[in-house]
C-alpha positions as CSV (number, residue, x, y, z in Angstrom):
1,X,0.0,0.0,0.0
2,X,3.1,2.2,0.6
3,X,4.6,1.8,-2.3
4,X,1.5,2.4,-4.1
5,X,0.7,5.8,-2.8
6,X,4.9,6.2,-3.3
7,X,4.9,5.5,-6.8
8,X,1.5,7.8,-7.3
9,X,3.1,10.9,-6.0
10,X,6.2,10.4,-8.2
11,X,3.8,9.9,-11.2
12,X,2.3,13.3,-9.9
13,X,5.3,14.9,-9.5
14,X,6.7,14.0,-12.8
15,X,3.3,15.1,-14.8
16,X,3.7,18.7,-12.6
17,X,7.2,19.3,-13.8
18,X,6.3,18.1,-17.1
19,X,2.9,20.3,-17.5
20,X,5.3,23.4,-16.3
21,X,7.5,22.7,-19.1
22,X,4.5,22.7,-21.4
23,X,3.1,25.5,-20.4
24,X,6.1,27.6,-20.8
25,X,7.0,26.3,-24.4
26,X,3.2,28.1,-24.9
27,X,4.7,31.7,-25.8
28,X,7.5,32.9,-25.4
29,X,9.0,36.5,-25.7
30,X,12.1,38.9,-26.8
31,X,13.2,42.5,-25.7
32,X,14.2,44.3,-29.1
33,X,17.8,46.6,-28.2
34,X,19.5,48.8,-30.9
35,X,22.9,49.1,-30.9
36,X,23.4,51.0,-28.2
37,X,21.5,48.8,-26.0
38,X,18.6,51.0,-25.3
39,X,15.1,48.7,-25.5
40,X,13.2,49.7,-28.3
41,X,10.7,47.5,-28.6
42,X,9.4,44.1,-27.4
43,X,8.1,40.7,-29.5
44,X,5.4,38.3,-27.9
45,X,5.4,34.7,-29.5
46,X,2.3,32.5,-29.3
47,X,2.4,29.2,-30.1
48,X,-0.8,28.2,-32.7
49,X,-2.1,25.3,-34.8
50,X,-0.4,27.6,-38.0
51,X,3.0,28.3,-36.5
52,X,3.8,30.8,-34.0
53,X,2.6,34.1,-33.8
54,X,4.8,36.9,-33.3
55,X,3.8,40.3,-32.0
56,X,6.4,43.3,-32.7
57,X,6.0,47.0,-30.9
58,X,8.7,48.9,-30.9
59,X,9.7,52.7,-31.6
60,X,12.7,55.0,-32.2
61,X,12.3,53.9,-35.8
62,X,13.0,55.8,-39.0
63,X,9.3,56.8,-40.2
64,X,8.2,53.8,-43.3
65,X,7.8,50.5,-43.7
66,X,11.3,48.0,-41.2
67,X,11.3,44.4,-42.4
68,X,11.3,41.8,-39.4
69,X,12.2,38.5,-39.3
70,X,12.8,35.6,-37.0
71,X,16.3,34.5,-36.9
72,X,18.1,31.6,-37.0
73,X,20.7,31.8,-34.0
74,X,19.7,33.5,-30.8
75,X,22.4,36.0,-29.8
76,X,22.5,39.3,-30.6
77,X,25.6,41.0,-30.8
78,X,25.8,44.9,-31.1
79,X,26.6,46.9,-33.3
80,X,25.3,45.0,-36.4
81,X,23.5,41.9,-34.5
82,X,25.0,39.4,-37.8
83,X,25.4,37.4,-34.2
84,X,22.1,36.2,-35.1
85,X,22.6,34.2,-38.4
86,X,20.1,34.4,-41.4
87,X,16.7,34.0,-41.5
88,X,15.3,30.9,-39.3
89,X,14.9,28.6,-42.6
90,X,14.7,24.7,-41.8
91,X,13.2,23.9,-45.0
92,X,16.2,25.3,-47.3
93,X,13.2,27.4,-49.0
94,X,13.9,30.8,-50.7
95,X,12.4,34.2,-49.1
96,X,10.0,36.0,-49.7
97,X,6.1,35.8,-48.4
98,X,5.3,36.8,-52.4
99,X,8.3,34.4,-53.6
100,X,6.9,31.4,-55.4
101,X,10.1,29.4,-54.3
102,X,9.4,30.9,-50.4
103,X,8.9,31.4,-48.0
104,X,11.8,30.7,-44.7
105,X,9.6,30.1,-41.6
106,X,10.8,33.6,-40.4
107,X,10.0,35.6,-42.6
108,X,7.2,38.3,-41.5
109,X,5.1,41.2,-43.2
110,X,6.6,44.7,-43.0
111,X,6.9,46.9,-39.3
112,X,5.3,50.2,-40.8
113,X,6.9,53.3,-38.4
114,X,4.9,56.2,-38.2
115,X,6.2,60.0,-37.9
116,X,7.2,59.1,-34.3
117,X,8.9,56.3,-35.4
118,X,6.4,53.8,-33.6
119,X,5.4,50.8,-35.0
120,X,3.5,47.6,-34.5
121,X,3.1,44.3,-36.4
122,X,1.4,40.7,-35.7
123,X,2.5,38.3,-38.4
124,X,3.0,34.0,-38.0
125,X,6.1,32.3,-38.6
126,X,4.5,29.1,-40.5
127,X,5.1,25.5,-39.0
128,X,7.5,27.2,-36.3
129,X,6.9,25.7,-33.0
130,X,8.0,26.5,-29.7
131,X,8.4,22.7,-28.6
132,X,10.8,20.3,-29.6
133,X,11.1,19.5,-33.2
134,X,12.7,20.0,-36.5
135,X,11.3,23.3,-36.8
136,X,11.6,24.5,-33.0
137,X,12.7,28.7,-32.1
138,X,14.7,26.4,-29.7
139,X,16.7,24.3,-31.4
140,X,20.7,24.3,-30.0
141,X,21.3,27.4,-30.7
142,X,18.3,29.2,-30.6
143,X,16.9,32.1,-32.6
144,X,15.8,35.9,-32.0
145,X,13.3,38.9,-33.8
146,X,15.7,41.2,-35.9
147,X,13.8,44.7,-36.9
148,X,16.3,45.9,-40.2
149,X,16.6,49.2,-41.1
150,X,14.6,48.8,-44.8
151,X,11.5,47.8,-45.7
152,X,11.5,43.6,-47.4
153,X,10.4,43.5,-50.8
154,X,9.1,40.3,-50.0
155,X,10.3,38.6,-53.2
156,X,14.5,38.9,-53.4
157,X,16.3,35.7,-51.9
158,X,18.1,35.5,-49.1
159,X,17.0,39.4,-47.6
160,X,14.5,40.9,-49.4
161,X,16.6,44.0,-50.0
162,X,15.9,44.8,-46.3
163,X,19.2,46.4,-45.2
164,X,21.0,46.4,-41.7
165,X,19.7,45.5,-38.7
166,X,19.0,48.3,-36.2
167,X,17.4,46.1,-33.1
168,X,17.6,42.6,-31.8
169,X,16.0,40.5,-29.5
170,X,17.0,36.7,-28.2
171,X,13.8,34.6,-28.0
172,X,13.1,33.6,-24.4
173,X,10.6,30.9,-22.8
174,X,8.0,32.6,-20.7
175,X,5.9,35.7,-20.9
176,X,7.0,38.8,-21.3
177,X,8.4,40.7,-17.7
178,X,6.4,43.8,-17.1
179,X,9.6,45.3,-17.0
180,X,11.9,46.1,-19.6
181,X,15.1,44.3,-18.4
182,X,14.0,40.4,-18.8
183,X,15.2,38.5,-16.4
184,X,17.1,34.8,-17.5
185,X,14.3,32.2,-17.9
186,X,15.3,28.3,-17.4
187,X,15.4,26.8,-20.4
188,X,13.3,24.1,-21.3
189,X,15.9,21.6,-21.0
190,X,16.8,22.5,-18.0
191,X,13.4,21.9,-16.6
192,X,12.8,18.4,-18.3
193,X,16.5,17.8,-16.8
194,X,15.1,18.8,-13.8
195,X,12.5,16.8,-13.7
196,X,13.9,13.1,-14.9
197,X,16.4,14.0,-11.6
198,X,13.6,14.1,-9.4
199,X,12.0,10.9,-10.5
200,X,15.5,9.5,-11.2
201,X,16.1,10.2,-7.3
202,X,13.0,9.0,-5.7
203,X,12.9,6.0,-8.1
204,X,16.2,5.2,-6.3
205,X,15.2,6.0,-2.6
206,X,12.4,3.1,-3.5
207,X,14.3,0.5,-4.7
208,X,17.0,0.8,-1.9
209,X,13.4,0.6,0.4
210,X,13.0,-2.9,-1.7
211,X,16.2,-4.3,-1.4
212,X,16.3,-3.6,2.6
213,X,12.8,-5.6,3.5
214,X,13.8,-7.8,1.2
């Protein structure tokens, strides 16, 4: 009967650790920094049955029409943020949303800046997921939202004519910190690691409990 109700609260303890893990691959977030490090702007990805949604505001942007794309590595290095690799493309396709040959998985409609130089943009990076996978934002090394200086014509392989890129942010697991400093958020593996520990040890304490009334 002991080991019963033992074995029950690991198998709850294992499915708690698990559903956390779970529910943070669910969205996921970036803080968008120019060069100088100032925070100009913030992206809020939601996982859906398309892809994952990603929701750009930002400011201190030229007045017309930025392109934006998810990127394939996530670190973004200052000034020029090429830290953060090409467009996320796991498919080997060409760019472009009008591109009959496209599109990468990260590519996203235009950021349109008004006189202030604020913006917002929603668009949907297609079969992206935030889970594990062949096409996951957190593969080994990661990815991040680059905002470029240009406007993407949509069409012209591997940029779109889109220019330099004037803020970057790392994707992170979690939501978005109601501050603008983002704290470090565990990474997924280091939950599911984590967890198997935690079964891994109390699976241990029960079998030395075996062995000793045996």
């Amino acid at each position: 009967m002991k080991r019963s109700v033992f074995l029950a609260v690991i198998a709850m303890l294992a499915l708690t650790v698990g559903g956390q893990a779970l529910a943070q691959t669910a969205s996921a977030y970036a803080v968008l920094k120019d060069k100088d490090g100032k925070t100009v702007g913030t992206a809020t990805l939601t996982q859906t049955a398309a892809g994952v949604q990603v929701a750009v505001t930002a400011e201190g942007l030229t007045p017309g029409a930025h392109g934006f794309h998810v990127h394939a590595v996530g670190t973004c290095t200052p000034p020029d943020f090429t830290s953060a690799g090409g467009h996320f493309n796991p498919d080997g396709k060409q760019h472009g949303l009008q591109n009959p040959a496209g599109a990468h998985v990260g590519d996203m409609p235009n950021l349109v800046a008004d006189a202030a130089g604020k913006a917002s943009a929603t668009g949907v990076a297609q079969r992206a997921t935030l889970a594990a996978g062949a096409t996951s934002l957190f593969d080994a090394d990661g990815s991040a939202v680059v905002i470029h200086a240009n406007a993407d014509d949509d069409k012209t392989d591997p940029t779109g004519n889109a220019g330099g890129r004037v803020a970057c942010g790392v994707v992170t697991t979690g939501q978005l910190p109601s501050s603008s400093t983002a704290p470090a958020a565990l990474p997924l593996n280091g939950i599911a690691a984590a967890g198997a520990a935690l079964v891994l040890a109390a699976l241990g304490i029960l079998l030395r409990r075996r062995r000793a009334s045996a």
